[in-house]
N, C-alpha and C positions, 0 to 999 in steps of 0.2 A: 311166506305170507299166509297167514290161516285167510281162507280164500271164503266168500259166499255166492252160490249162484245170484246171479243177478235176475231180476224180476225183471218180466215179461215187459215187452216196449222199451223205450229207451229209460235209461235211467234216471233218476234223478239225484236231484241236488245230493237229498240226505244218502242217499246211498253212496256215494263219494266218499261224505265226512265219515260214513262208518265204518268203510274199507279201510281210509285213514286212520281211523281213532283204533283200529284190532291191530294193524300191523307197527302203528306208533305203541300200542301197549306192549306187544310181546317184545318190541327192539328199544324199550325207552334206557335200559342201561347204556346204549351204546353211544346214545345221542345228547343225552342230559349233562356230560361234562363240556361239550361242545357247546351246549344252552347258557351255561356256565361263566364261559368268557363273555357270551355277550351281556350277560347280567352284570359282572365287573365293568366295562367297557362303558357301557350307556349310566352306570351307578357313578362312578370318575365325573363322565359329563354332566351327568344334570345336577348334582353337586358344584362343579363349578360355573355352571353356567346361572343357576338358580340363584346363590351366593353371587357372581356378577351381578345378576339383575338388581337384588336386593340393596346389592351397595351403591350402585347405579340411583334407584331410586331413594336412598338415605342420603345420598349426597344433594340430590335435587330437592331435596325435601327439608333439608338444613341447611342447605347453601349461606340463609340472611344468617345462622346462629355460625357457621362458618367464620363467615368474616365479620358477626357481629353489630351491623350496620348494613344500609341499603345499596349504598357506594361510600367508595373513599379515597380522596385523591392524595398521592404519597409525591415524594422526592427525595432524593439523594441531599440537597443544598436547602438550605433555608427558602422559603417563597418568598421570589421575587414581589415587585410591586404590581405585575400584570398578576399574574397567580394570587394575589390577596384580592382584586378588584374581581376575579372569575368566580372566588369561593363566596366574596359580597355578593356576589349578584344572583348566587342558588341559596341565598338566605341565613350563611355563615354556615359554621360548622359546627355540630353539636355535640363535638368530642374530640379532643384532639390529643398525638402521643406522639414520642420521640423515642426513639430508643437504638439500642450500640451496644457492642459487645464489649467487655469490662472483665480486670478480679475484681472480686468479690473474698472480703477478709470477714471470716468470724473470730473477735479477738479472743472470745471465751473460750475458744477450741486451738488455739493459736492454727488455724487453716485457711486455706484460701481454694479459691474457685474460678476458672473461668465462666460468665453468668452471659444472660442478657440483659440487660439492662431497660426496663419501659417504664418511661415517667407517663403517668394518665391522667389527661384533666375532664374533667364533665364526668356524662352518665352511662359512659361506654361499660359493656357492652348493652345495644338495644336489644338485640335477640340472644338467645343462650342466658348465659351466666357465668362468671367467675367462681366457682367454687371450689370454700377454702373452708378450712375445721381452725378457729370458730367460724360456724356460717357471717357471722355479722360483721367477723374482717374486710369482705369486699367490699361496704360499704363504708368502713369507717375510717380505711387505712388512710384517703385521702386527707380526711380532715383532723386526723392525729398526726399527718405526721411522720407513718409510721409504714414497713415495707411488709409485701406480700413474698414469701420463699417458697420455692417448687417445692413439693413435699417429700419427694424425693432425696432432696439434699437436707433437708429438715431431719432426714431418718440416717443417711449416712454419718451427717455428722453430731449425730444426739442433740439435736437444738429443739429449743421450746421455744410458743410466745412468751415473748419479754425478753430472750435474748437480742444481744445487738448485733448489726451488719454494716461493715465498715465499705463505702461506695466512696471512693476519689479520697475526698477531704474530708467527707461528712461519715458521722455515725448514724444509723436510724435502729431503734426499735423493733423487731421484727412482730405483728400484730399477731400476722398465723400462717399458717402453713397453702399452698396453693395447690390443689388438687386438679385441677381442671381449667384449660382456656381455650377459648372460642380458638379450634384452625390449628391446636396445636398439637399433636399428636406426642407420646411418650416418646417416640425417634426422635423426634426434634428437640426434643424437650432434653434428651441423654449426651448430647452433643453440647447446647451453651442452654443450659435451664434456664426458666426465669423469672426476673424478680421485678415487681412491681412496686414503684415510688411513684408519691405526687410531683406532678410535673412539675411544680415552680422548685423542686428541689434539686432539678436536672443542671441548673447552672451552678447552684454551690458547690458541686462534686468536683470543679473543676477539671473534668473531662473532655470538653468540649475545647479540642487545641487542633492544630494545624493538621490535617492529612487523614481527623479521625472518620471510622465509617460511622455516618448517623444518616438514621431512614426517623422524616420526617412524615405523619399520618393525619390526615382529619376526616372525622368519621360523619357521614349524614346521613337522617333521617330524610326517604324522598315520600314527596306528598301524593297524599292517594288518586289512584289511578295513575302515577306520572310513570310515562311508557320509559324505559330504562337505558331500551336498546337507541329510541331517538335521543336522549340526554349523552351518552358516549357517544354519539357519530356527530352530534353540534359541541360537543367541549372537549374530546380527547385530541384531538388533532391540536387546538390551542393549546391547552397544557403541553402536549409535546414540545413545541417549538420553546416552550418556557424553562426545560428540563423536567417535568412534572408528568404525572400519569393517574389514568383517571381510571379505576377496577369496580365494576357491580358485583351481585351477589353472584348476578348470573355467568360471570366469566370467573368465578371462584368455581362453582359449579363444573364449567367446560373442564378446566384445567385441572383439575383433580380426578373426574372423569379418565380424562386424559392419559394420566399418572398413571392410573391404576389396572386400565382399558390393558393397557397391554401386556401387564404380565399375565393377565387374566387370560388374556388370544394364548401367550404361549402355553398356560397349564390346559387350555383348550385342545392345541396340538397333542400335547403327549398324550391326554385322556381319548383324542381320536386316533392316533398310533397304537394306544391300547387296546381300542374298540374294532379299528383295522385286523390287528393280529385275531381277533376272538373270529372276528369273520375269514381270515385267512383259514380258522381252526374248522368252521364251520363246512367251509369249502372243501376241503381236506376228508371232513365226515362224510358227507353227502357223498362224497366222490368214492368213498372205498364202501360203501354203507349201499349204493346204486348199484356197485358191480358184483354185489353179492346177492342184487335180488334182480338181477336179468331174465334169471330162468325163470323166477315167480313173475316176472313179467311179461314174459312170453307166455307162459300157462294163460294168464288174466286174457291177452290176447286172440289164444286159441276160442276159449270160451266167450268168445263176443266181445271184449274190450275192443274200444279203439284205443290209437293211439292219443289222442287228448284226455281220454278217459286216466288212462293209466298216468297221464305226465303230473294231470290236476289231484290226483291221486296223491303223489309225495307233494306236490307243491303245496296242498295245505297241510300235510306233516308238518313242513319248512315255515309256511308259513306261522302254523299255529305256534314252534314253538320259539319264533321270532316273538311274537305278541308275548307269549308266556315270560321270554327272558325281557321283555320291556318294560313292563306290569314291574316285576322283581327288581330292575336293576333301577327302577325310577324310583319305588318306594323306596328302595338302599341310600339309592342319592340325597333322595326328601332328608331320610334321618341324618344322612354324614354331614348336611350343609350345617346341620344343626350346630356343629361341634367348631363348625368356622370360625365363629367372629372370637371363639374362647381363647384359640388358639394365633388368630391375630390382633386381636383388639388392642395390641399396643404399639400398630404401625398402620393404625386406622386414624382417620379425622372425624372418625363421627360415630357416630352410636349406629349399629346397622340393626333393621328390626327386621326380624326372620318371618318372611311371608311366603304363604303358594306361589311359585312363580309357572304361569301358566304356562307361557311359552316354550319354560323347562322340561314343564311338564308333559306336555305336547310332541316336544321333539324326542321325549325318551320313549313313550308309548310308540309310535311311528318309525323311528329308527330299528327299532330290532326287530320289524316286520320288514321292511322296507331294504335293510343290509343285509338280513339272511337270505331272502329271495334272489336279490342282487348275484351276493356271493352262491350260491347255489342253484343258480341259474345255469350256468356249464356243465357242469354235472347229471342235471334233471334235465339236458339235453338228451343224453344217450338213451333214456326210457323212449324219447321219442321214435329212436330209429331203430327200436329191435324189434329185429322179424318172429313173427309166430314159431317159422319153421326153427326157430334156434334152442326150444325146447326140445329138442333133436339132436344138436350137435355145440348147444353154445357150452366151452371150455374156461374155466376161471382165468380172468384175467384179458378174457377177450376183448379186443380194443372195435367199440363201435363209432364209424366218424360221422360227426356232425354238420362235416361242411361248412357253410358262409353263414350258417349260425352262430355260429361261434365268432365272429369277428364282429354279426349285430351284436354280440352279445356283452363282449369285453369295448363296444363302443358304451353298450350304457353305464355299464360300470362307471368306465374311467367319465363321465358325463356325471353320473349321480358325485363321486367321489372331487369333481372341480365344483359343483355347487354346494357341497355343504362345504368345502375347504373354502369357497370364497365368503359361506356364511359366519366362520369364525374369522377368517385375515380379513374381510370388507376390501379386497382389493384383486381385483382380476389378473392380476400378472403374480404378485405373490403367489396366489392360487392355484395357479398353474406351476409355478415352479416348484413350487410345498408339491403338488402330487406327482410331475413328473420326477423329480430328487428323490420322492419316497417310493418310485417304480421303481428307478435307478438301484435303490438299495435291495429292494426284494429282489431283483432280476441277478443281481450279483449273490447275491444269498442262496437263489435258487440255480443259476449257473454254475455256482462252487458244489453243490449236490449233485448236477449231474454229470459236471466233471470225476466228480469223485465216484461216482457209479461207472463212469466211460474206463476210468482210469484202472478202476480193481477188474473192472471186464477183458480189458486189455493188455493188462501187465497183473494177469494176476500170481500172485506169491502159492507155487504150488510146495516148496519145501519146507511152507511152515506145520507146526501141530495141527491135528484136528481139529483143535476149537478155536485155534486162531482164523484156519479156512473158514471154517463153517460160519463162524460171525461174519468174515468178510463177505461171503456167499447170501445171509440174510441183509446183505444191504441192497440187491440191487435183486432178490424173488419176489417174485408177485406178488401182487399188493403191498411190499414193500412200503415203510413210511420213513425214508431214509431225506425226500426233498421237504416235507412237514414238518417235520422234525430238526433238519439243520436250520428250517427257514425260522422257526418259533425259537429255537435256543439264541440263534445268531442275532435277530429282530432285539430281543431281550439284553444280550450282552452288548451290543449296540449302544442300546439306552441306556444302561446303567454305567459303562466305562468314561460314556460320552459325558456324563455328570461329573465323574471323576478329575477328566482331560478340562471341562470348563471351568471346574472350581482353582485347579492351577493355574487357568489361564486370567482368571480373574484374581486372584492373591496377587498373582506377579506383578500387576497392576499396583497395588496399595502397597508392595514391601518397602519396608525402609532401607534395607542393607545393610551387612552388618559391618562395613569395615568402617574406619575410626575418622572419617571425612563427611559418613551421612549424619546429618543433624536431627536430633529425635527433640529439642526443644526451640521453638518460634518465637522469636518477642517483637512483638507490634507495637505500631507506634510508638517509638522512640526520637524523641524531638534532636534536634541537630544537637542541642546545647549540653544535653542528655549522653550523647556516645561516650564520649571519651570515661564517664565516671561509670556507663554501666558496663562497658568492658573491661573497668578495673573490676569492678567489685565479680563481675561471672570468673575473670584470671585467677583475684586471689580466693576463688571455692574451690583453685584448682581443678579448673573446666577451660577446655578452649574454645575462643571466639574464631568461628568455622566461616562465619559472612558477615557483611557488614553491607547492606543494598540498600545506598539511597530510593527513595520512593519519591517522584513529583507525579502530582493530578493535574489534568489538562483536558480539554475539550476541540472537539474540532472545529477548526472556522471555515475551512474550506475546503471542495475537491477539486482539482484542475481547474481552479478557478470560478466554482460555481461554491454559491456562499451555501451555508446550513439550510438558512430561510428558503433561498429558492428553490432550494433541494427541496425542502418537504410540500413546498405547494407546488409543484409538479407531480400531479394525480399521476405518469406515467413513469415516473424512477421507480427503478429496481433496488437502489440502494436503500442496506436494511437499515431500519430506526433506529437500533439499537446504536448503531455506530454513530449517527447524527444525534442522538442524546444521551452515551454515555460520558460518564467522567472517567477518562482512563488514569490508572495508578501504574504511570513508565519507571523505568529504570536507564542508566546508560552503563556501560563497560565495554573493553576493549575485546574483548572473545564469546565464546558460545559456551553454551556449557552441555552435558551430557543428553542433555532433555531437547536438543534443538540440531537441526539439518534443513542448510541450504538446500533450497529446492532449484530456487533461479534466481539472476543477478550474482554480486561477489558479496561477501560480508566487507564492512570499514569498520572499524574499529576505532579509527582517530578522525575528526572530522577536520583539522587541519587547517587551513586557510579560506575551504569552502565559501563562499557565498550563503548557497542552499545547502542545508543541512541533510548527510546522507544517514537512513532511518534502514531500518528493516521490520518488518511487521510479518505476522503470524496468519498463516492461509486462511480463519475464519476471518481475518480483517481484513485482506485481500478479496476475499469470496462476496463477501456482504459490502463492502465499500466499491465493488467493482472496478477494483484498479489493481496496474501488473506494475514491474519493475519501467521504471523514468517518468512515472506520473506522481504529478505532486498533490501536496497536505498539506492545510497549514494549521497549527493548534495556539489555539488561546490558553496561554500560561499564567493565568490570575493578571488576565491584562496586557500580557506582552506577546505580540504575536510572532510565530517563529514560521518561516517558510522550507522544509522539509521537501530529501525526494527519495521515493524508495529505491532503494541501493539493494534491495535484496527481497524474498518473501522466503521466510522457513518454516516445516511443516516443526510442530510443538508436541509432545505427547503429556497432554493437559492431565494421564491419568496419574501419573507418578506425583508425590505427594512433598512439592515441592515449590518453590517462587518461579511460576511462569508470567510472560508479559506477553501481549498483544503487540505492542508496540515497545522497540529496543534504539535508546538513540547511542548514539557514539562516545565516546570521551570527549574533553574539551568543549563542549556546550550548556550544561545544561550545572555544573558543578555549584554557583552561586545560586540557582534558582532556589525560592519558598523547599523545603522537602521535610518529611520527617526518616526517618529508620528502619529497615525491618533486621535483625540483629536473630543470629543463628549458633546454637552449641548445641554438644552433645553431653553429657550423664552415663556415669556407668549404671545407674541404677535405682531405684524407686527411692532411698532415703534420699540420696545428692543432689535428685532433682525437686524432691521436698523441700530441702534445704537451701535450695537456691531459689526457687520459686520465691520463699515466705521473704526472703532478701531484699528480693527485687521488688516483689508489690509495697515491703514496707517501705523501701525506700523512693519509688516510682509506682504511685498508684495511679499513673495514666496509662502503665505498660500494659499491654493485653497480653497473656501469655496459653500459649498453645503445645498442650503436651502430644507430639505426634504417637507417641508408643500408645495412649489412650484413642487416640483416631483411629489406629488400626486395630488396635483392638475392639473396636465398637463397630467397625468395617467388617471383621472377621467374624462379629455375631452377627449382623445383618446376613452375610454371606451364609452362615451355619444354618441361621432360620431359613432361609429361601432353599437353602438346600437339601432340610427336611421337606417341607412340603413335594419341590419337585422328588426327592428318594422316596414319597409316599407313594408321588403319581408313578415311577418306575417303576415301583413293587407291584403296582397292580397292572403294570405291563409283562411284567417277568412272571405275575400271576398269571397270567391269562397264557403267558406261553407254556407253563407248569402243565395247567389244565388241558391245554390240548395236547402235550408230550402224556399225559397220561391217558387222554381221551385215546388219543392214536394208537397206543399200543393195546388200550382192551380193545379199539374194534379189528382189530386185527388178531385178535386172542386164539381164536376157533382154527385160524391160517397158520396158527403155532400148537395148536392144541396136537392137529396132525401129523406137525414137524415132527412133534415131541414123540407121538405115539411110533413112526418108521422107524425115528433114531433111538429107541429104546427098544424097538424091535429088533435092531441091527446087533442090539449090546452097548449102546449107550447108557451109563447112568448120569444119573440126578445130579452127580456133582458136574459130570461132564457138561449136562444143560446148561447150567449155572455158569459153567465157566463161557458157555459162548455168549448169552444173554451179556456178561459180565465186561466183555472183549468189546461186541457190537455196539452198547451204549456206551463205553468208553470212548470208542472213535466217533459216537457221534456227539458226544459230551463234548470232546476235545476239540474237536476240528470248526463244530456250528458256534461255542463259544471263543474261540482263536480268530473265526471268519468275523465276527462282530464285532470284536475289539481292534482288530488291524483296520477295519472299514470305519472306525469310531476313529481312530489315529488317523488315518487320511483325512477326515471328515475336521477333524478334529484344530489338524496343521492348517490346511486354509482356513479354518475358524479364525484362528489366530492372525493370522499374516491378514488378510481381507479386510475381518469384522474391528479385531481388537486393533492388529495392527502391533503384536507383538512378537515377538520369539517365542517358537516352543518348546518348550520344554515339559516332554511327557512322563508324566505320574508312571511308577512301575506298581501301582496298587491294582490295579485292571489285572494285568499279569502273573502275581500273585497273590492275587487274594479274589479277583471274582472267577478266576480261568478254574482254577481247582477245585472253589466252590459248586458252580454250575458243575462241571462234572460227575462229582459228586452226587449232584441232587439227582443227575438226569439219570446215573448210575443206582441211585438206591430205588429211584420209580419203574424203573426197566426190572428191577431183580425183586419189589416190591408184586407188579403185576403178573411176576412171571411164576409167582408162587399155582396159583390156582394153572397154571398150564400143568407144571411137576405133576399136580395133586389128581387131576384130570386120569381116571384108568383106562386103559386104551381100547378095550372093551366098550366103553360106551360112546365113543368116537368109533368103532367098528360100528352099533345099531346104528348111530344116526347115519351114516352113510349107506348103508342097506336098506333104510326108508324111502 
């Protein structure tokens, strides 16, 4: 430390900061890559927390251009008579829509499409806008006549205004192209696009047959001042009971919120997993960066320091260059959010306008003042407790203890570290389990380093080469960065393997399979009278008919004897709405099929002579209907009521990409009832399934037809995009442990400089150097990235089993391709920093140590 007598009386302030500011000048190389991470660290978060806010407030901000209207009350069925007297009495509807999914044939193109289908009457939308190229489309489509097409499909299939779009029975006009609708985001839009007709043309299409899905809308304008949140607590309750439901802007608002809230908490985590490790890194500095200035400590001592002198002394080093990496990593953030909405804008709902987010702003400034102290608070203990006299006899490497310091100390850590963790989860038990899980993994990252220090100390391999010892010997010499080092590589492989393991565990989810049973094409809605000629015609395409699953809709009318009605005006039932108003779409057959496991009760299969009819139903219909195996149901079937008793409840794996039911009744019951079709084959390939497609919609244009290899293909970009963004947040996790594997080894530079100078005084050469350098960061390459990806695999299985609820089956791309990598990198940074050791003459490590 270039040291100044201290001025007469006690000191003051600025004499502090000056002592700091000379001894942070002369050591800033050693500490500035440690500053480093946390400038990555806090640049990650306030990037996404600032981007959160901003979509946060774009969404509040648009909510009415959202849904286009001020409220709007929908249903599944036609409005009843009560539902037509509710929407009379809030002074009608001032826009009303219908809309179902459909092909959609361009005969100019000879192709077809599955679309959406929305017939619009009135002046919807009030907020926002429909726009379409020509602008004056959205206005005139109505009254021509004529249909609005996603632009999208406009460009795939070379269509122009003036081509035609063949919907059921009817041809229409196509006016222009659709660029843009209120709620609808490019996602949704890639899945069933869609296409815009006037309403009164929705019954010519002849679409509108037995079993189809149709979501009926009317859109209102609410009158000024009219409080929104009282208008849903006096009418949504009636509508329910009607089958109906009653949405403001403001719970479009919540719910998108909602949606987006969370992926946002989890890019949150990783960017504070990254911010963690910079401070792991910083802790690690301080810590070997203190015990090399003990003796200047004690000097400062001798000459009149106290001990608080000297502690406040590095504490504003630590401090100041907390503030400095704050300053830096917030501005970085500022600009990265920038790049946000470019880079998602097409799985957004709303236009997001890029503002100062204060709060952002706030928390980046604050944090890396606030974490570096934190973390370098155990460290800048030891300044505390060193005696004068040890400029006498203190020895590198000297261990000075702290005492019950040290236990206040790691009390506030893990305190600071559960309230900003409950500041991104908003939940006190998550919060606590997120930091204890994330102790759990450092503590084993760091137990595997000192194992492996115990282990070479104890068994150590005295028959190998000299540079194979001697690396193993620089794992466990003083000042050693052998637990810093495993902890930052292993933390890193961690992260990145664990991205690996989740991306399979999520595929596994959506594959189709390849063997000659899975069906990769759907046809919906197929009316009774309908089977027999559409399974001639998929037969002779020479294609096989893989299912054939009647479908009946039905409602419920009772639970153990208590009706709908009284269910829902009983303010103290637990049983969820959903179940009291949806329409379910059952099926019946005699077995199970792959996607399904009894949980409790027996499966029936034949209902037989039964009275009551034995059902089995699916654990979220159990869960939410509150009812277990021998308690009855009874469902309204267009009229005819059927009295029902659960025979069984089976758990569903709803993710697999197939016809699951809620509710499964037996054989022998239900065979005459109203039903339409859902009908299943498989395509060997993109022409046959063209060519059966155009077949079927010509010849069945009420069929909805569903290409599954397009579902997962659109599932697997969904999955690709999420997966870049989180590999961007990883990188700058695996950056940060880069930065401090490189930080570690210059400050420990001078500890090797020495090595270097005995063992070439012995008759070591330069290549010999090389080869232990080359040895040491091999095993620690190997072992810190092997230790992170086995802990990723464990982590990884219960992921599976718990969360998904899957088998796993682990990726060997971890293994090969990031294990080698990492090595690699931690190996060319070690023989990178160790050049200037070589170069070092030993001569001038003799004068400095004779000063």
């Amino acid at each position: 430390m270039n040291l100044q007598k201290q001025p007469s009386g006690n000191p003051g302030v600025s004499w502090l900061f000056l002592m700091a500011w000379r001894d942070l000048r002369s050591n800033a190389g050693k500490l500035f890559l440690f500053m480093s991470s946390i400038v990555i660290g806090i640049a990650a978060l306030v990037a996404i927390q600032s981007f959160g806010n901003n979509l946060t407030d774009s969404i509040d901000s648009q909510s009415k251009a959202l849904m286009g209207a001020d409220y709007v009350i929908d249903s599944n069925q036609e409005p009843n008579e009560v539902v037509v007297q509710i929407m009379d009495s809030l002074g009608g509807a001032d826009s009303r829509e219908i809309n179902f999914a459909s092909m959609a044939v361009f005969p100019s193109k000879n192709s077809n499409k599955l679309v959406q289908i929305l017939g619009v009457e009135g002046g919807f939308p009030f907020y926002g806008e429909l726009e379409t190229d020509p602008p004056s489309a959205a206005n005139s489509f109505q009254e021509s006549g004529g249909a609005l097409v996603d632009a999208t499909v406009m460009l795939q299939y070379g269509l122009v205004p003036g081509d035609s779009i063949k919907v059921g029975s009817i041809s229409l006009p196509i006016e222009g192209a659709l660029n843009a609708v209120p709620g609808r985001s490019a996602l949704s839009s890639s899945v069933a696009p869609a296409v815009y007709i006037p309403y009164e043309k929705i019954l010519e299409t002849g679409l509108l047959q037995r079993g189809s899905r149709v979501e009926y809308k009317y859109y209102f304008i609410a009158e000024k001042n009219q409080d929104l949140e009282v208008l849903y607590e006096a009418i949504d309750p009636r509508l329910d009971a009607e089958g109906a439901d009653l949405d403001t802007h403001l719970d479009e608002s919540r719910r998108l919120g909602r949606r987006y809230n969370n992926f946002g908490k989890f890019l949150n985590i990783v960017a504070f997993i990254a911010l963690l490790l910079g401070c792991v890194g910083i802790a690690s500095a301080i810590h070997v960066y203190i015990r090399g200035k003990l003796r200047s400590i004690a000097v400062l001592k001798c000459m009149g320091a106290s001990r608080r002198q000297t502690f406040k002394i590095f504490l504003i080093q630590v401090a100041g260059l907390g503030a400095l990496g704050g300053i830096l990593g917030t501005v970085s953030g500022v600009a990265l959010q920038m790049s946000a909405p470019f880079l998602l804008k097409d799985y957004l709902p709303v236009d997001v306008e890029i503002t100062l987010s204060y709060p952002a702003v706030f928390l980046g400034l604050t944090l890396g003042v606030l974490m570096s102290v934190a973390f370098a608070l155990l460290p800048l203990l030891k300044t505390w407790y060193v005696s004068p006299l040890s400029v006498l006899r203190v020895q590198e490497g000297e261990d000075v203890r702290t005492g019950k310091a040290q236990l206040l100390v790691l009390g506030i850590i893990f305190l600071f570290l559960v309230i900003f963790a409950l500041n991104i989860l908003d939940n006190w038990r998550y919060a606590i389990f997120f930091i204890v899980g994330l102790l759990i993994s450092f503590a084993l990252l760091y137990g595997m380093a000192r194992l492996l220090i115990w282990a070479i100390k104890r068994y150590f391999p005295d028959h190998l080469g000299f540079c194979l010892r001697q690396s193993l010997l620089n794992l466990f010499r003083p000042q050693n960065q052998t637990s810093i080092l495993l902890l930052s590589i292993g933390v890193g492989a961690f992260l990145i393997s664990t991205l690996f393991f989740s991306k399979d565990i999520l595929l596994s989810k959506v594959a189709l399979g390849d063997n000659e049973n899975s069906p990769n094409i759907i046809l919906l809605d197929v009316q009774s009278d309908q089977v027999e000629e559409v399974n001639n015609t998929i037969t002779n395409k020479g294609v096989p008919v893989l299912n054939n699953i009647p479908i009946i809709t039905m409602r419920v009318e009772d639970i153990n004897g208590r009706s709908v009605n009284e269910i829902r005006n009983d303010t103290t039932s637990n049983i969820g709405r959903w179940v009291l108003n949806h329409e379910f779409r059952v099926t019946y057959r005699d077995s199970l099929i792959a996607s399904e496991t009894i949980r409790s009760g027996a499966w029936v299969g034949d209902a037989g002579e039964s009275e009551v009819i034995p059902i089995s139903v699916a654990e979220n219909f159990a869960n939410d209907a509150r009812v277990e195996v021998g308690d009855r149901v009874s469902f309204n079937v267009q009229g005819v009521l059927l009295e029902t008793e659960i025979a069984s409840i089976r758990e569903v794996d709803w993710g697999r990409i197939q016809l699951n039911f809620s509710v499964l009744f037996p054989g022998g019951v239900l065979e005459d009832a109203p039903k339409f079709h859902v009908v299943s084959t498989r395509t060997s390939d993109d022409l046959q399934s063209a060519e059966l497609q155009r077949s079927l919609v010509s010849l069945y244009p009420n069929i909805s037809i569903i290409d599954l290899r397009q579902i997962l293909s659109l599932l697997e970009g969904i999955l690709e995009k999420i997966g870049l963004v989180i590999n961007f947040m990883a990188f700058l996790s695996i950056l940060t442990g880069i930065i401090v594997l490189i930080g570690a080894v210059r400050t420990s530079k001078y500890q090797r400089i020495k090595e270097s100078v005995l063992l070439r005084t012995l008759g070591a050469q330069n290549l010999q150097l090389l080869k232990i350098s080359f040895y040491e960061y091999a095993f620690l390459g190997i072992l810190g990235s092997l230790t992170g990806i086995l802990l990723s695999l464990v982590g990884s299985f219960f992921l599976a089993q718990l969360v998904f609820e899957e088998p796993f089956i682990p990726s060997g791309e971890p293994f090969y391709i990031l294990l080698p990598l990492l090595t690699i990198l931690v190996i060319a940074i070690g023989l990178l920093n160790s050049r200037s050791v070589l170069n070092t003459p030993p001569l001038e490590v003799l004068r400095s140590e004779s000063r």
